[in-house]
N, C-alpha and C positions, 0 to 999 in steps of 0.2 A: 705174556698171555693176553688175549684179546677181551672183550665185553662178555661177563655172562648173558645169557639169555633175560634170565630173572629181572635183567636191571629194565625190560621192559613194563615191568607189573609194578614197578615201583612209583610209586606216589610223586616223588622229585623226576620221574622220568617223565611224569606229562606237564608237569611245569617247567622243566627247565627245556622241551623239545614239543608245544603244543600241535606242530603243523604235523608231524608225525605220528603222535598220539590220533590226532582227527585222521588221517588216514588209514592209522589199522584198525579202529570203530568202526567206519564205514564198508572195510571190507570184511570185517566180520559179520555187520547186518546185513550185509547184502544178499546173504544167503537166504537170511532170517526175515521175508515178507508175510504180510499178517494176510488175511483173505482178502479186507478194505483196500490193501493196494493191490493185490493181485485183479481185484475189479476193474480198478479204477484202471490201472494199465489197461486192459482189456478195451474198454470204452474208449480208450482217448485211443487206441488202434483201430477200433471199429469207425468213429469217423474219418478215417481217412479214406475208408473203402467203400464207397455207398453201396457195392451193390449186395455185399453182406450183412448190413446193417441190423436188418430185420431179422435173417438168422440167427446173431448173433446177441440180438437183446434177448430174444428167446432164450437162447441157452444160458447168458447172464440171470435170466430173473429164474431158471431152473437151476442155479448151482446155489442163487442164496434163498429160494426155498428149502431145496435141500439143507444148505448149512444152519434153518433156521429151527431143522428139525430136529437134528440130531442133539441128544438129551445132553447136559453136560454134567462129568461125573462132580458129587462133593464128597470133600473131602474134610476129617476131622483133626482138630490141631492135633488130639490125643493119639490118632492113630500116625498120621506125618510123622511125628517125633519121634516113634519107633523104627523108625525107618532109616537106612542108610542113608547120603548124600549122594550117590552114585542115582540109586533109585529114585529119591526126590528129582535129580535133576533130569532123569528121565520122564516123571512123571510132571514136569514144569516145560520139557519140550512138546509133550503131546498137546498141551494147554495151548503152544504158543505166548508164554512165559520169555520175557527179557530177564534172563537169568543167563550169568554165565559159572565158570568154576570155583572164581571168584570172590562170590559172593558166601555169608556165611551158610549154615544150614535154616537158622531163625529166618536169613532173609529169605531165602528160597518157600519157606512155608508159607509166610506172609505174602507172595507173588503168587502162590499156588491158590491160596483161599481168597484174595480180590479175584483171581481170573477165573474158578468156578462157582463162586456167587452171582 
């Protein structure tokens, strides 16, 4: 029989194979960028192209208006608790929450409430 899967979640799997560990990390964030980078790419593209420049800061300084308006929801440890894990980590994606499956429920709540305060 070959390797479970499992033996990748395991604790002695990122010690005893770190170069590997760091590269499924990274391809799991990669999906996962926060607004701050999605900016910032944006800008380090914009000067390469002068002659969109000014367009383009335009619509950067209207997307983090926008993002600076929209209200963000809180949440109560009382209410989190009753709640599934499935759900939680739905509502930790919307957040943009470094959460993965991983994690316990506790953590997951504790990530929830630093990221809507």
């Amino acid at each position: 029989m070959g390797n479970k899967r499992r033996q990748m979640f395991n604790p002695k799997f990122k010690r005893s194979t770190p170069k590997r560990w760091e590269a499924g990390e990274r391809w799991r964030n990669k999906k996962n960028k926060s607004n701050s980078e999605t900016i910032e790419i944006l800008q380090q593209q914009i000067e390469t192209i002068p002659e969109t420049q000014d367009v383009a800061v335009e619509i950067i300084n209207n997307i983090e208006e926008m993002i600076s308006e929209i209200p963000k929801p809180t949440y109560k440890t009382k209410d989190l608790k009753k709640k599934k894990k499935a759900d939680l980590l739905k509502i930790a994606d919307s957040l943009n929450c470094e959460v993965t499956v991983a994690n316990t429920k506790a953590q997951i709540i504790t990530a929830i409430e630093k990221q809507s305060s």
